[in-house]
VOLODO-387466 format. One record per residue (C-alpha): x, y, z; chain. Coordinates in Angstrom, 2 decimals, padded with zeros to 5 digits, m for minus. Example, Ala and Ser with C-alpha at 12.3 -4.5 7.8 and 13.67 -1.06 7.14 Angstrom:
BEGIN
SITE / 012.30 / m004.50 / 007.80 / A
SITE / 013.67 / m001.06 / 007.14 / A
END
This chain:
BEGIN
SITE / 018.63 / m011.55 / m002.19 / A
SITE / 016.80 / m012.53 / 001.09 / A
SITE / 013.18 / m011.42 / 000.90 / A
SITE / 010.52 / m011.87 / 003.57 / A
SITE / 007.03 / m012.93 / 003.30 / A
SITE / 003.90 / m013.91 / 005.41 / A
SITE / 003.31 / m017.77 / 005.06 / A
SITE / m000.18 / m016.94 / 004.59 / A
SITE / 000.81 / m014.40 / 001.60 / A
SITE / 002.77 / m016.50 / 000.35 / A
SITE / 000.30 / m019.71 / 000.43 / A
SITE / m002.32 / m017.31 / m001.24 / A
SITE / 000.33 / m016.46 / m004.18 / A
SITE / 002.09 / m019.10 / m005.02 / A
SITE / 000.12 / m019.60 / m008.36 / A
SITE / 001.56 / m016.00 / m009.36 / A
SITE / 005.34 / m016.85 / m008.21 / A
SITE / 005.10 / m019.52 / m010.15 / A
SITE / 004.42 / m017.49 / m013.18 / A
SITE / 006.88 / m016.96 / m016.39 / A
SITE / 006.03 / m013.34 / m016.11 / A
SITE / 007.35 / m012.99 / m012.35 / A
SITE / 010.65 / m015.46 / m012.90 / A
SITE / 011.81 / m012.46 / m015.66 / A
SITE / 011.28 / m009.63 / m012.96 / A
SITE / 012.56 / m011.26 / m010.15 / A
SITE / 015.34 / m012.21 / m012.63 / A
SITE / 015.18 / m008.10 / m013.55 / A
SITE / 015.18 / m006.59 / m009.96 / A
SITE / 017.64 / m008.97 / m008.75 / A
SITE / 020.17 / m007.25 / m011.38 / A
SITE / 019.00 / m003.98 / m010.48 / A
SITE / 019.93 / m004.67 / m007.29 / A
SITE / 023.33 / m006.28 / m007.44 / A
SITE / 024.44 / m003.15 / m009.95 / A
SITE / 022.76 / 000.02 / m008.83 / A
SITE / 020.58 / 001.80 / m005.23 / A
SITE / 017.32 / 000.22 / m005.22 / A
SITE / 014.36 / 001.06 / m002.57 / A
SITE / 013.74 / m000.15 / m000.33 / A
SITE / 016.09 / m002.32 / 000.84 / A
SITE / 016.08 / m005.83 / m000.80 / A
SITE / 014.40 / m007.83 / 002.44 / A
SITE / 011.62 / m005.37 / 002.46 / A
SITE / 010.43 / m006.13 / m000.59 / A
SITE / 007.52 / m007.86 / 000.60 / A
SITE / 007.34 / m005.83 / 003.63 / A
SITE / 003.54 / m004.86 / 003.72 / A
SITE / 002.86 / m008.49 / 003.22 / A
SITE / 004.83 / m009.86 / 005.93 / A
SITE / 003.33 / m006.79 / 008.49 / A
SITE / m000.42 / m007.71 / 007.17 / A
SITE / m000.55 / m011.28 / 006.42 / A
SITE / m003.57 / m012.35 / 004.04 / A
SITE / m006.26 / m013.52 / 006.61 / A
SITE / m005.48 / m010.73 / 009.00 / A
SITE / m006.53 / m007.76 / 006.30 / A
SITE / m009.12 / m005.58 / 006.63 / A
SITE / m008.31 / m001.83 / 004.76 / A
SITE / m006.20 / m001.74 / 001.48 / A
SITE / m004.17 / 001.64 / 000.57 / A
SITE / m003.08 / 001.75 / m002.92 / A
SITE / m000.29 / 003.32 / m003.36 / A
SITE / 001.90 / 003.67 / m006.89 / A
SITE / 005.70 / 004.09 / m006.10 / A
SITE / 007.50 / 003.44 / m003.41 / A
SITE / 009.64 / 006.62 / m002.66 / A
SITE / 012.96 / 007.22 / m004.05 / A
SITE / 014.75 / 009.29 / m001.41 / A
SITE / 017.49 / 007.51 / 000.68 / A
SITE / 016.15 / 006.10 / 003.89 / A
SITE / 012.17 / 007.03 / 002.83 / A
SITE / 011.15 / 003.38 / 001.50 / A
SITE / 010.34 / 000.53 / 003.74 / A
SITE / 008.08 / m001.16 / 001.61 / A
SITE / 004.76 / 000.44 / 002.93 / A
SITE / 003.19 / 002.57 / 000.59 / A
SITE / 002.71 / 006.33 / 001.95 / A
SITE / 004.98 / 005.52 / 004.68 / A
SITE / 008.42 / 006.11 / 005.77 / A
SITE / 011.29 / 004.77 / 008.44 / A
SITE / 011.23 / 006.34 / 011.88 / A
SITE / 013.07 / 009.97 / 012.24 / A
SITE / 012.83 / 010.65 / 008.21 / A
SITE / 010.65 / 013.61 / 007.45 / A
SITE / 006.99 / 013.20 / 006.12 / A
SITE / 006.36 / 013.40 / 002.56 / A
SITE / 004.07 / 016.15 / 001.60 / A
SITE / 001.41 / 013.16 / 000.47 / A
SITE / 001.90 / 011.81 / 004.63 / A
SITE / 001.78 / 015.51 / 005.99 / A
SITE / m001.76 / 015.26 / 003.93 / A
SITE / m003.14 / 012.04 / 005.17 / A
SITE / m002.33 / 013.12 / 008.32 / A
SITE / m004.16 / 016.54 / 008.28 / A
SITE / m007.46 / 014.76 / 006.78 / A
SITE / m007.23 / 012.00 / 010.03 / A
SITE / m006.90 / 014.91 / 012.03 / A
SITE / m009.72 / 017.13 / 010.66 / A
SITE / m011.99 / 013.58 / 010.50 / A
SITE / m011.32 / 011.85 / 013.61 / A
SITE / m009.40 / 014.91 / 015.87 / A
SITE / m006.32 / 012.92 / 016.13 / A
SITE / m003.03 / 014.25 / 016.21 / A
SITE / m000.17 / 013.96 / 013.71 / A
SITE / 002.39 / 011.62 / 014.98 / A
SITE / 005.70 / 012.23 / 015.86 / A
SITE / 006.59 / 009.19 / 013.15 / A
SITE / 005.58 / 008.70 / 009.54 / A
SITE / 006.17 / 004.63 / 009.85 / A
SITE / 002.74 / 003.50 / 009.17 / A
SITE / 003.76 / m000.16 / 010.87 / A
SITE / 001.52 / 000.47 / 013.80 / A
SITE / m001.88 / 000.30 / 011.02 / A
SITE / 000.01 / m002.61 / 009.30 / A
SITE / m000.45 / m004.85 / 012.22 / A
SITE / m003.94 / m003.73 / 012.69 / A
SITE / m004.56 / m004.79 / 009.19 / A
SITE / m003.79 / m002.38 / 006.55 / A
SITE / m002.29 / m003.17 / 003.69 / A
SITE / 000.11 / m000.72 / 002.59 / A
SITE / 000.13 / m001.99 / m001.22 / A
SITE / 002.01 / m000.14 / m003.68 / A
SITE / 001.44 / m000.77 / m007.87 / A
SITE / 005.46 / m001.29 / m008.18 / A
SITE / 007.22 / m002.94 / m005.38 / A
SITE / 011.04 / m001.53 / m006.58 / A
SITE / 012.26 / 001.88 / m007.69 / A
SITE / 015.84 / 003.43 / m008.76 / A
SITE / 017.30 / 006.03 / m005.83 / A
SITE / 016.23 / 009.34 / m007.28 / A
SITE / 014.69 / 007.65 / m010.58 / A
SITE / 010.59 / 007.84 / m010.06 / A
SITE / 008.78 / 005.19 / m012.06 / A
SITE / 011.99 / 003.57 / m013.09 / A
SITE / 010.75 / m000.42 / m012.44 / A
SITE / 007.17 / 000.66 / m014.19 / A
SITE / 006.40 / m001.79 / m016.36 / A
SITE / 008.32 / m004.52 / m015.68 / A
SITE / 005.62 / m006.90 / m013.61 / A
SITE / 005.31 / m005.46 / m010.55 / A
SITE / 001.65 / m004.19 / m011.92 / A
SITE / 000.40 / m007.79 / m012.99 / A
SITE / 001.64 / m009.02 / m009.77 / A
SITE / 000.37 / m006.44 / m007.34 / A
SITE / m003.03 / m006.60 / m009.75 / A
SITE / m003.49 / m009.96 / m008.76 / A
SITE / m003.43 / m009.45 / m005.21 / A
SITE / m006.09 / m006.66 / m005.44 / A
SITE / m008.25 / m009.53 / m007.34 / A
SITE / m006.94 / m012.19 / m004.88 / A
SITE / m008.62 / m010.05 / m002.00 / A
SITE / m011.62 / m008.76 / m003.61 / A
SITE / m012.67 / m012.96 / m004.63 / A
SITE / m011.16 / m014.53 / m001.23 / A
SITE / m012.27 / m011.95 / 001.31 / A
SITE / m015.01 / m010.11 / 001.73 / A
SITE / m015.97 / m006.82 / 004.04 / A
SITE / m013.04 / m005.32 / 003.16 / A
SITE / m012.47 / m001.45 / 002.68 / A
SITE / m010.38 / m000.40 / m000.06 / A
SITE / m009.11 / 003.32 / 000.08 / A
SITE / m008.39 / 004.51 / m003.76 / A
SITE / m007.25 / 007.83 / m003.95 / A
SITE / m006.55 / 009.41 / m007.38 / A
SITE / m006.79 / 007.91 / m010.89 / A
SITE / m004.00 / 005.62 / m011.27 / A
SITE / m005.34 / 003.78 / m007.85 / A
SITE / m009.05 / 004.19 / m009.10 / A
SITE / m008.03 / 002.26 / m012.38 / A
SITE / m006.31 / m000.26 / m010.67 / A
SITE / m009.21 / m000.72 / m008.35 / A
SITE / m011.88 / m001.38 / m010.67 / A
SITE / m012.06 / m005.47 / m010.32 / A
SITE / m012.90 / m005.11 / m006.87 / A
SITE / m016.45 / m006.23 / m006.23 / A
SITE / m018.45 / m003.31 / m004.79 / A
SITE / m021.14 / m006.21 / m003.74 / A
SITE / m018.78 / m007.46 / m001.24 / A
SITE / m016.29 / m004.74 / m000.31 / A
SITE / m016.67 / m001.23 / 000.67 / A
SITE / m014.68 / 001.18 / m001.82 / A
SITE / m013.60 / 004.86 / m000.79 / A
SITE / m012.94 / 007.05 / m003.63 / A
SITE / m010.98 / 010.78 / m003.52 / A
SITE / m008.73 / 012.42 / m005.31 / A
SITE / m004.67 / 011.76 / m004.66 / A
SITE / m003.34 / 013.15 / m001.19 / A
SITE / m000.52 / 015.05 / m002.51 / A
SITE / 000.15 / 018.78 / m002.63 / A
SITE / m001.39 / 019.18 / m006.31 / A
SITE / m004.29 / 017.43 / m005.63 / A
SITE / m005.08 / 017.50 / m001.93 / A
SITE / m007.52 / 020.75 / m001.31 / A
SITE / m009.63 / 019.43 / m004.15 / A
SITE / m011.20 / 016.85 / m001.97 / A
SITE / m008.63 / 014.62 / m000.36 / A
SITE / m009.29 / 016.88 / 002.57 / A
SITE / m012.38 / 016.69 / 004.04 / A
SITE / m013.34 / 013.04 / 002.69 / A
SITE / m013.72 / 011.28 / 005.74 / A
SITE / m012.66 / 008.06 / 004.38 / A
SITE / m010.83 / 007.37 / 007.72 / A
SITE / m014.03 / 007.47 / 009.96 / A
SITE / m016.51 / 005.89 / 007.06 / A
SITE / m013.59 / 002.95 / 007.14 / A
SITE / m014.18 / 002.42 / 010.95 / A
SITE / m017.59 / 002.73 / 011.29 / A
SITE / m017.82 / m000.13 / 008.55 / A
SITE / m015.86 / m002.17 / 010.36 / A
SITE / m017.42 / m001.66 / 013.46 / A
SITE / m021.13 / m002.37 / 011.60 / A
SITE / m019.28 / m005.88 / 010.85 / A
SITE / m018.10 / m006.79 / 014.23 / A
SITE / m014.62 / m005.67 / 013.87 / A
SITE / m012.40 / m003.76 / 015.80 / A
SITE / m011.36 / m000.68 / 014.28 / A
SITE / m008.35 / 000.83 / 013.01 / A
SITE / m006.31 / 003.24 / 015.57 / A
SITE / m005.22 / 005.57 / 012.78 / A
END
């Protein structure tokens, strides 16, 4: 199972591949993956690592599971491969960019293009079933992806982390609020979005903050 990493990721997390914990999932998803569908595909595992490497970041998305339809999961959270159609959650972020900054939807949902500018597309669980939501919950993926939110928060600083809804809110609070900017809303998806997703401008506040530290912002 060939996976792909950035060097710089994978300098920055060695100490956590090197972990008992992480041997028994990769020992887990490796099964999972030799016996049954598993998103996304097995080399882009790592794939918002390897698009954003660790000295390069400047916005973290939280996401929770990658998506479970064939051809949706590329290893971005929120985002999907070229030609597949948007997720409600992606027709949502999209509206709220629009209504904030007055730029259109795009033709694709692939959310590569902020990747390389330096968002990190970070899901809680890096693996799913085909068609089985929260099916590799619980497994590891949530130590390991909890120690690259603390990784960030202690190495970096003048960051802007997006969390939007409870389960990225929880997972979000060891970042230090001295150091970082943190953008709170509820979840972008159908159930949710109207209640204040729309309308919460995190898109522009994220720019401007990077702007106010002499960074170049994001072309959402």
């Amino acid at each position: 199972m060939q996976v792909r990493i950035s060097p710089s990721w994978q300098a920055v997390l060695q100490p956590e591949f090197d972990k008992s914990y992480f041997e028994q999932l990769v020992a887990f998803v490796r099964q999972e993956y030799s016996t049954t569908t598993i998103f996304p595909p097995a080399r882009l595992i790592f794939n918002a690592f390897d698009q954003c490497p660790f000295d390069r970041v400047k916005v973290v998305i939280i996401g929770q599971d990658p998506y479970h339809g064939i051809g949706q999961a590329h290893g971005l959270c929120f985002s999907v491969n070229d030609g597949v159609q948007f997720p409600p959650s992606l027709v949502n972020i999209f509206t709220e960019i629009e209504r904030d900054l007055g730029i259109a939807s795009p033709r694709s949902g692939n959310l590569e293009r902020w990747a390389q500018q330096g968002v990190l597309l970070l899901n809680a669980t890096l693996t799913v079933r085909a068609h089985l939501a929260g099916s590799h919950q619980g497994k590891g993926w949530e130590q390991f992806t909890d120690a690259v939110i603390e990784t960030l928060s202690r190495e970096r600083e003048g960051l802007v982390f997006m969390l939007w809804g409870s389960y990225a809110q929880r997972k979000g609070a060891v970042i230090d609020t001295r150091k970082h900017l943190v953008l709170k809303a509820v979840h972008p998806s159908p159930l949710s979005a109207y209640r204040g997703f729309i309308g919460c401008g995190h898109f522009g506040q994220a720019n401007e903050y990077l702007q106010q530290r002499g960074l170049s912002k994001i072309e959402w």
